[in-house]
N, C-alpha and C positions, 0 to 999 in steps of 0.2 A: 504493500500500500504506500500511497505519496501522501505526503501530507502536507500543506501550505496553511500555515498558522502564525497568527499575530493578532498578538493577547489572548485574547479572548474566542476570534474567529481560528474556523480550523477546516480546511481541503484535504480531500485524500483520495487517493487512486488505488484500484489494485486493477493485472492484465496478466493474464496467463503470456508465459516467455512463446516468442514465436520465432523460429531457428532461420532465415534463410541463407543457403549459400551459392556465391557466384564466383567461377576464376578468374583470376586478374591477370588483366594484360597492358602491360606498361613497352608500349615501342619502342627504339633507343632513338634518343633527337637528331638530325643530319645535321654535320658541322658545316654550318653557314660562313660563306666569305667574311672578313671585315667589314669590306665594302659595302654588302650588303647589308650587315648589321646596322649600319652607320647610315643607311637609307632610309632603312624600316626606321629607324629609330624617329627619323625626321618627321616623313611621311605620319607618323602618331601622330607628332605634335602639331600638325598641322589639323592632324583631322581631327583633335578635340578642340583646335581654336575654331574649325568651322561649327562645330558641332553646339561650340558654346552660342556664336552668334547665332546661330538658326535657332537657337534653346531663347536668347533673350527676346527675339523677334519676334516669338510665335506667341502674343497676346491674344490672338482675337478667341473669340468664345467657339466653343463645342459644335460644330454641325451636327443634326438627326445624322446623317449618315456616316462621319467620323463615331460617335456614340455607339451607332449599332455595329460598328466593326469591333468596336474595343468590349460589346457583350458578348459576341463571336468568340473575341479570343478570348475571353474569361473563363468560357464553360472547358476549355481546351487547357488554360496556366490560371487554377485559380490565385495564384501568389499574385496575381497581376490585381487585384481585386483595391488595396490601397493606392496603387498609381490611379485610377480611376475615379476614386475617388479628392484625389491631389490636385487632380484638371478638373471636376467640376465643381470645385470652391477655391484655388485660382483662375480659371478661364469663364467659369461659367457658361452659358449655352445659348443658341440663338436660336430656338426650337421651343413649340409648344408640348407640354407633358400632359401624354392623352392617354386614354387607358390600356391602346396598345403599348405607348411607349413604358407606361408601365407594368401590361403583362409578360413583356419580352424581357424588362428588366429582372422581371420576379422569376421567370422561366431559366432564364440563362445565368444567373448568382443564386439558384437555391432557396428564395425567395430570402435572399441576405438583408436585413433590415438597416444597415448602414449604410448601403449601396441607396436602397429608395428612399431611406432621408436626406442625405447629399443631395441626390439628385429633384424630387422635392424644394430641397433648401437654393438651389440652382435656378429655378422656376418660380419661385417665389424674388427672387434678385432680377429675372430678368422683366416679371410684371412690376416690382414696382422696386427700383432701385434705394431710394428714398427710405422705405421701411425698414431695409435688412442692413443699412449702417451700422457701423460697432461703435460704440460709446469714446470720447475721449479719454486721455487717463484720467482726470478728474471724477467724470463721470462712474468707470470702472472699476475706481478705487473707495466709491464712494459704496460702489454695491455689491461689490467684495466685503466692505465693513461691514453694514447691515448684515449680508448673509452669515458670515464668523458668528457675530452676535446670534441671533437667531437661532443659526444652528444650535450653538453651545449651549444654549436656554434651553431649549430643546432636547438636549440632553439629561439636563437637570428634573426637566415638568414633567419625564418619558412616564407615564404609570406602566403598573403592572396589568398585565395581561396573557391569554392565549392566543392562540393562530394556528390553523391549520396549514400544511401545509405540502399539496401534490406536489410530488416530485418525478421526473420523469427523465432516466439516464442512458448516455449510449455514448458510443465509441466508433471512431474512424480512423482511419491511417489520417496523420496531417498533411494539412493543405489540401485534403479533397472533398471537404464538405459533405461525405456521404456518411452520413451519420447511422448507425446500427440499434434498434434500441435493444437494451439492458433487460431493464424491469422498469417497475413503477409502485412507488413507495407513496404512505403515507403518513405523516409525522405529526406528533403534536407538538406544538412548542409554548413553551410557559417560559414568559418573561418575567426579572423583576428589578426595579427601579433599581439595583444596584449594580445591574449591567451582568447578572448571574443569568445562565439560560438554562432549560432542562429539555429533556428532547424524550419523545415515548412514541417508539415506531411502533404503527398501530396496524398495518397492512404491506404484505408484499404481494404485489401481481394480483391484486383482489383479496390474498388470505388470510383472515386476522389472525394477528398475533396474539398466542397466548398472555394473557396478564404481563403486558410490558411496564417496563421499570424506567422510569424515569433517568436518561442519564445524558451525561456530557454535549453529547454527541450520539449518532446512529451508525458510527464507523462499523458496530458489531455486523452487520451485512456483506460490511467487503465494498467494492467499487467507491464510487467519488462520495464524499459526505463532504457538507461545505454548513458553514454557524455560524451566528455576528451578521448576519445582514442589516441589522438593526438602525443603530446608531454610531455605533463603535469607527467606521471605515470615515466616516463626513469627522466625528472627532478629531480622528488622527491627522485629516487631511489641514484643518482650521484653527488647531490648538496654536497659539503663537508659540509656541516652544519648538513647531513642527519647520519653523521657517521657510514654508511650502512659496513655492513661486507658481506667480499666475500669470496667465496672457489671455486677454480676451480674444479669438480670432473665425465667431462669427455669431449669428445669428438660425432662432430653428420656433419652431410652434410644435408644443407638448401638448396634448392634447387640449387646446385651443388657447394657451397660453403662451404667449410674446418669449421667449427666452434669450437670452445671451449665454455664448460656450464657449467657457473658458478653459483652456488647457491647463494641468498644474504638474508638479513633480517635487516629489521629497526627496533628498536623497538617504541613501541608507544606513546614514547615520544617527538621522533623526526620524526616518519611518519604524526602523528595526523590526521588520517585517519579517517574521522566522520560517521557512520553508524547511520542509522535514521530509527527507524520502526512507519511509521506513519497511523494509522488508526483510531478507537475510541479514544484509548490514544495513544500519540506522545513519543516517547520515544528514546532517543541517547544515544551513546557510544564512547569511541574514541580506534582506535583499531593502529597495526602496522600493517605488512606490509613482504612478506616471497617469494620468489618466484624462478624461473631460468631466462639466460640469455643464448642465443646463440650468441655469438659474432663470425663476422667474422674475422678470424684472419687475411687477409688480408685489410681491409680498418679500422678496429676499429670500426664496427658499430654493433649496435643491429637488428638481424634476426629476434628475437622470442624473445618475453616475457612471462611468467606465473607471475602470481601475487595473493596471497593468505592473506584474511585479520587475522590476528593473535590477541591474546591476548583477544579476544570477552568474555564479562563475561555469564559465565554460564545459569544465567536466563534471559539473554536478546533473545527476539522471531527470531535475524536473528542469525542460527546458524554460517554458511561459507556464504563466498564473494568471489568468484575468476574468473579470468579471463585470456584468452589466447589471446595475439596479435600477427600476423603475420604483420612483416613490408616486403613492396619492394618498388623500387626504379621507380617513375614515372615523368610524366615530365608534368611540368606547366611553361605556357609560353614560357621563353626560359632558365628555369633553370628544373635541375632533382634533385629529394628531394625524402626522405626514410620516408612513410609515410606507416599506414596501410591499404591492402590488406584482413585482414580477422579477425573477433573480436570473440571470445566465451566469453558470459559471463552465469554464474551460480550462484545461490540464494540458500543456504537450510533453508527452514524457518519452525520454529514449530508452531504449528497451533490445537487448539483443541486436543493434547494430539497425533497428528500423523506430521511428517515430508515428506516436500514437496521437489522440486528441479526445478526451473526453469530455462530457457535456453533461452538464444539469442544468436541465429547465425547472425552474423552482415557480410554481403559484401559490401567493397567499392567501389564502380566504378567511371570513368571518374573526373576525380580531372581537374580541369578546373581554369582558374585568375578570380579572386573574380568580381559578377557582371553579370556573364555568368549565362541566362536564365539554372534550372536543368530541362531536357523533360523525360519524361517517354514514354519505347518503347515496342514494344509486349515481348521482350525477359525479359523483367523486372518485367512482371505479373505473373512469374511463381516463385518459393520460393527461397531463398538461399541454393546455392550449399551444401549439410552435407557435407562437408569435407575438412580438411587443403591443403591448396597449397602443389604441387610436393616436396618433400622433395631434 
């Protein structure tokens, strides 16, 4: 099992070893003239100063028809999948977004949700430019403040409670998006205002679990188990101790709220983000911490999180850590409090010379004052929803 843990929150993996073997065939190199050495060599430098101009020159926005070649080539190199998204929040697009252009989007990235908010957020810039402006620093730093406050209040006011919570887990080779599922869990979780959680797996694959015991974590299963979605991750990121840098660098609408996304990074010195790969041999690291933020610019709150574990040394087995939270605002007892609504979380881990990618879709349901029986209903034995809340 892997396990990505910090404080409080805790990831873990487990994959059966998978053996392949291939012979190697290393050509021996042709010794090349000097001459020629000293040509090619040229010949480079010439061709990335062409390479740069044509790179500084190419402003103009996205054609429909450049766009639909670079979804072509997605389904084909999905690594290509961030460059694509890099041109259409620098370049933006001169094309209207119609439902074709977004069933082809959804068809050809795996119906990838970063891919059609980009490009969304794209179309939204090209109708009214005016709107998706980014804040000056004054501005930015103004609701950077508010948010910190907020949050950290927010922390403090958190009551106790329960939540259910569907879980729904699977595995792919990395980089090919073809996700396998697992099983499908169902979790109770009991919060309490002191940042303590308790966890009672209540169903595997539809099958109730005998008199479950309240504990840690659900790691006793085996596969991904992921805890602290809470509050704990926004803490870390806003505590002024965390010395977190921010950059504003665009603009998005959460489910019908105005936001500004901000990018941030801890480093790992003050995230001390603890990643644990624990199987035969146990083995830690301590990583930082990198991610976006969608804030509403009306209330100071956090919409969306992504959070990515940074700084990971090289020959350690868990390669990336990341995770996407969706927060909304629900109501327990007689107060309403901005908790999460939907969790993604992903593992790449190497393993026997091949690289994996595990997945938990996490749905939150029925948040309830702490103490309240959690029941499972027929609508609850079918899997987690794939997909983010209404944008």
């Amino acid at each position: 099992m892997f396990f990505l843990r910090e404080t409080s929150r805790l990831f873990s993996f487990w994959v059966d070893a998978v053996s392949i073997r291939s012979s190697g065939y290393c050509p021996t190199k042709p010794a090349w003239p000097a001459s020629f050495i000293a040509m090619n060599r040229i010949f480079i430098i010439l061709l990335i100063l062409v390479g740069t101009s044509l790179a500084l020159a190419q402003v103009k926005p996205l054609t429909q028809s450049e766009y639909v070649k670079l979804l072509y080539a997605l389904q084909k190199a999905p690594a290509t999948k961030g460059d694509i998204i890099v041109a259409l929040r620098s370049r933006g697009i001169d094309f209207e977004v119609n439902d074709g252009i977004l069933g082809l989007t959804r068809s050809k990235s795996g119906n990838d949700e970063d891919l059609r908010r980009a490009l969304l957020e794209a179309d939204r810039r090209r109708q009214n430019p005016d709107s998706t402006k980014l804040p000056n620093k004054i501005e930015a730093d103004e609701l950077l403040a508010k948010t910190r406050q907020n949050t950290l209040a927010a922390v403090q006011e958190m009551p106790d409670f329960v939540v259910k919570q569907l879980i729904q887990r699977s595995v792919a080779y990395a980089g090919t998006g073809t996700f396998r599922n697992q099983d499908n869990l169902i979790v109770a979780v009991s919060y309490r205002s002191s940042g303590e959680e308790n966890y009672r797996l209540l169903s595997v694959n539809g099958l109730l679990q005998a008199d479950p015991k309240p504990k840690e974590s659900y790691e006793e299963v085996g596969g991904t188990s992921s805890t602290g979605e809470f509050v704990n991750v926004l803490a870390t990121i806003f505590k002024p101790e965390s010395d977190t840098h921010f950059n504003p660098v665009e603009t998005d609408v959460v489910r019908g709220h105005k936001t500004i996304v901000f990018e941030y990074s801890v480093t790992k010195d003050n995230a001390r983000q603890v990643i644990t790969a624990a199987g035969l041999l146990n083995r830690s690291t301590v990583s930082g911490m990198s991610g976006r933020l969608w804030i509403d610019t009306e209330t100071g709150r956090v919409l969306r999180l992504e959070s990515n574990a940074t700084e990971i040394p090289e020959d350690f087995p868990v390669r990336t850590a990341s995770r996407v939270i969706d927060y909304d605002w629900v109501k327990i007892a007689d107060g309403t409090y901005l908790l999460p609504s939907l969790s993604d979380v992903r593992l790449t881990i190497r393993d026997q010379g091949r690289l994996y990618e595990t997945r938990n879709l996490i749905k939150f349901k029925n948040y309830q004052k702490y103490g309240t029986d959690v029941i499972i209903v027929e609508e609850d034995k079918h899997p987690a929803d794939d997909k983010k809340p209404n944008p």
